[in-house]
C-alpha positions as CSV (number, residue, x, y, z in Angstrom):
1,X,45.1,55.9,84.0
2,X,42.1,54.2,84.4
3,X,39.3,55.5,86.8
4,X,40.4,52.5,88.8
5,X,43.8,53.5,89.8
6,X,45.4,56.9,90.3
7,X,48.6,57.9,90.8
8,X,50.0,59.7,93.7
9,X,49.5,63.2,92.1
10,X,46.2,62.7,91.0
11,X,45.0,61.6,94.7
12,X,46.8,64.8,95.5
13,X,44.5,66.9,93.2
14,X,41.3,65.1,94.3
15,X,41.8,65.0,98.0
16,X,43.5,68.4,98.2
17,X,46.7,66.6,100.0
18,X,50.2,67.0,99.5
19,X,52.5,63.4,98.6
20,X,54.3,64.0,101.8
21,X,50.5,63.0,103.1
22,X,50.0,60.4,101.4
23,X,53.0,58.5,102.4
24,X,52.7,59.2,105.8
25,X,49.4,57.5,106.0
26,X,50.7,54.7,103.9
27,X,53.7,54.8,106.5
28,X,51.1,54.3,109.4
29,X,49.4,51.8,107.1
30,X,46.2,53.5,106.5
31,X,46.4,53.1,103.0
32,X,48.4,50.3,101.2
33,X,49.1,51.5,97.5
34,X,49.8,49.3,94.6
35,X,54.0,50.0,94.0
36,X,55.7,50.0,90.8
37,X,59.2,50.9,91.3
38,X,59.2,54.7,93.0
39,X,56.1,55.0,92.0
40,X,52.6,54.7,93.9
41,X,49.3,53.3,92.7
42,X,46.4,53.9,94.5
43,X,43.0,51.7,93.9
44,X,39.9,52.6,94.6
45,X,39.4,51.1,98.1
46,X,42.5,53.7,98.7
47,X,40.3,56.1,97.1
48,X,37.7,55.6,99.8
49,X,39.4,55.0,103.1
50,X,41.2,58.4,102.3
51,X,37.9,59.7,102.0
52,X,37.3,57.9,104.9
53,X,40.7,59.0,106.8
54,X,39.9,62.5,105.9
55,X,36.5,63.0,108.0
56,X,37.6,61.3,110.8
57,X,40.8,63.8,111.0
58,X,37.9,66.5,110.1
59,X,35.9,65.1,113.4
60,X,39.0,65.1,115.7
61,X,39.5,61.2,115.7
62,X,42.8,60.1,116.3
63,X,44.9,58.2,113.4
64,X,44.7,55.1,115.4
65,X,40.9,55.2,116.1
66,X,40.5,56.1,112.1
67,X,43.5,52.8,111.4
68,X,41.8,50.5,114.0
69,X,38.0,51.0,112.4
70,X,39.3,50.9,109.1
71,X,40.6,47.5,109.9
72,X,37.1,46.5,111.2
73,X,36.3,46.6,107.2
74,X,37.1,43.0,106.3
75,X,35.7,41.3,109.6
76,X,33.5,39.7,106.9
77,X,30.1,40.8,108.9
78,X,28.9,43.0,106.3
79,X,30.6,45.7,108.4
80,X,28.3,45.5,111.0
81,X,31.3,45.5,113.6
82,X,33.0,48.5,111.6
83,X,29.3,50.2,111.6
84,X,29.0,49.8,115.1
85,X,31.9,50.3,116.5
86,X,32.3,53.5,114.5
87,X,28.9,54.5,115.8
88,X,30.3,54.5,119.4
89,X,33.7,56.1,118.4
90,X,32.0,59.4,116.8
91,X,29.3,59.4,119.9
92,X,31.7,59.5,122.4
93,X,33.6,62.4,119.6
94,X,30.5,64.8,119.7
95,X,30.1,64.7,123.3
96,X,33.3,65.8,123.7
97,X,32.9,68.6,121.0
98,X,29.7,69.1,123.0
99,X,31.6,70.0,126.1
100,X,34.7,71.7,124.7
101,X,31.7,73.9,123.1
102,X,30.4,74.7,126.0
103,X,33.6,75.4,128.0
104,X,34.3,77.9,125.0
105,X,30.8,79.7,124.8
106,X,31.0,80.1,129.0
107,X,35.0,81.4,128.2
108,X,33.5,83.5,125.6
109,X,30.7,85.1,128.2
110,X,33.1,85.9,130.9
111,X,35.8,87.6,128.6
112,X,32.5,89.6,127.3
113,X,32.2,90.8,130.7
114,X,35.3,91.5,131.7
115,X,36.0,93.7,128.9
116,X,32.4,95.4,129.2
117,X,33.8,95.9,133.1
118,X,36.6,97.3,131.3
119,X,35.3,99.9,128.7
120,X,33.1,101.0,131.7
121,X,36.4,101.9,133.6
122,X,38.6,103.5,130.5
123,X,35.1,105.4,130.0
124,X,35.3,106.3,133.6
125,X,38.7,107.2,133.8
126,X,39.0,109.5,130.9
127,X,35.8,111.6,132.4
128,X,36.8,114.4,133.8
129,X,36.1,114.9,137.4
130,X,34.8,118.1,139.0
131,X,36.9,119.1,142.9
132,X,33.4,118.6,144.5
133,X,33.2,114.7,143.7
C-alpha cells in the first residue's frame, strides 16, 4: 500500500477504530471509500475527514452537524463557508460545555455539603450522650 491509500485495517490501527466503525460512517456517508470487491480503500481525503469526524465526536457534535460541515468542503470558496460555519457550530458547542460545567461544579458543591451535613450527624450520633443532656 501506498501512503496514499489504506486499507480498512490499517485506518483501524491509525485511528484506534474498529471496521464495524468505519462502515458505519461510510453507511452515514461520512466517508466514501474506494471499493474493490469486499474490500475497502480509503484515500487520503478519508484519512482527514476521519480525523476530522473524530474531534467533532470528541467535542460532542452530532454526526449530522460533523456530515453537513464536512459537505461545506467543496463549496469551492476556499472553505470559507466550511470555516465559518464550523466556527459557529463549535461556539455554540463550548457554551453548552460551559453551562453543563457549571450545572456540574454547583451539583458537585451541594453533594459536598450534604455529605459534610452528613458525617456531622453519623459523628453526632455515635457520640455517646450523658442522662444530663
Amino acid at each position: 500500500m501506498t501512503d496514499e491509500i489504506m486499507t480498512i485495517r490499517e485506518m483501524c490501527d491509525a485511528f484506534d477504530v474498529t471496521p464495524r466503525t468505519l462502515r458505519f460512517y461510510e453507511s452515514k456517508e461520512l466517508l466514501f471509500p474506494i471499493r474493490e470487491g469486499q474490500r475497502r480503500l480509503f484515500t487520503r481525503r478519508d484519512r482527514a475527514r476521519l480525523k476530522l469526524i473524530l474531534r467533532g465526536k470528541k467535542f460532542g457534535f452530532s454526526l449530522e452537524e460533523i456530515r453537513q460541515l464536512l459537505d461545506l468542503y467543496d463549496m469551492g470558496d476556499q472553505q470559507q463557508t466550511q470555516l465559518q460555519r464550523t466556527y459557529e457550530v463549535a461556539r455554540d458547542r463550548l457554551a453548552d460545555l460551559v453551562s453543563q460545567r457549571d450545572a456540574l461544579n454547583e451539583a458537585i458543591a451541594e453533594l459536598t455539603e450534604q455529605l459534610k451535613w452528613g458525617e456531622e450527624m453519623l459523628t453526632s450520633l455515635r457520640t455517646p450522650r450523658s442522662a444530663a443532656e
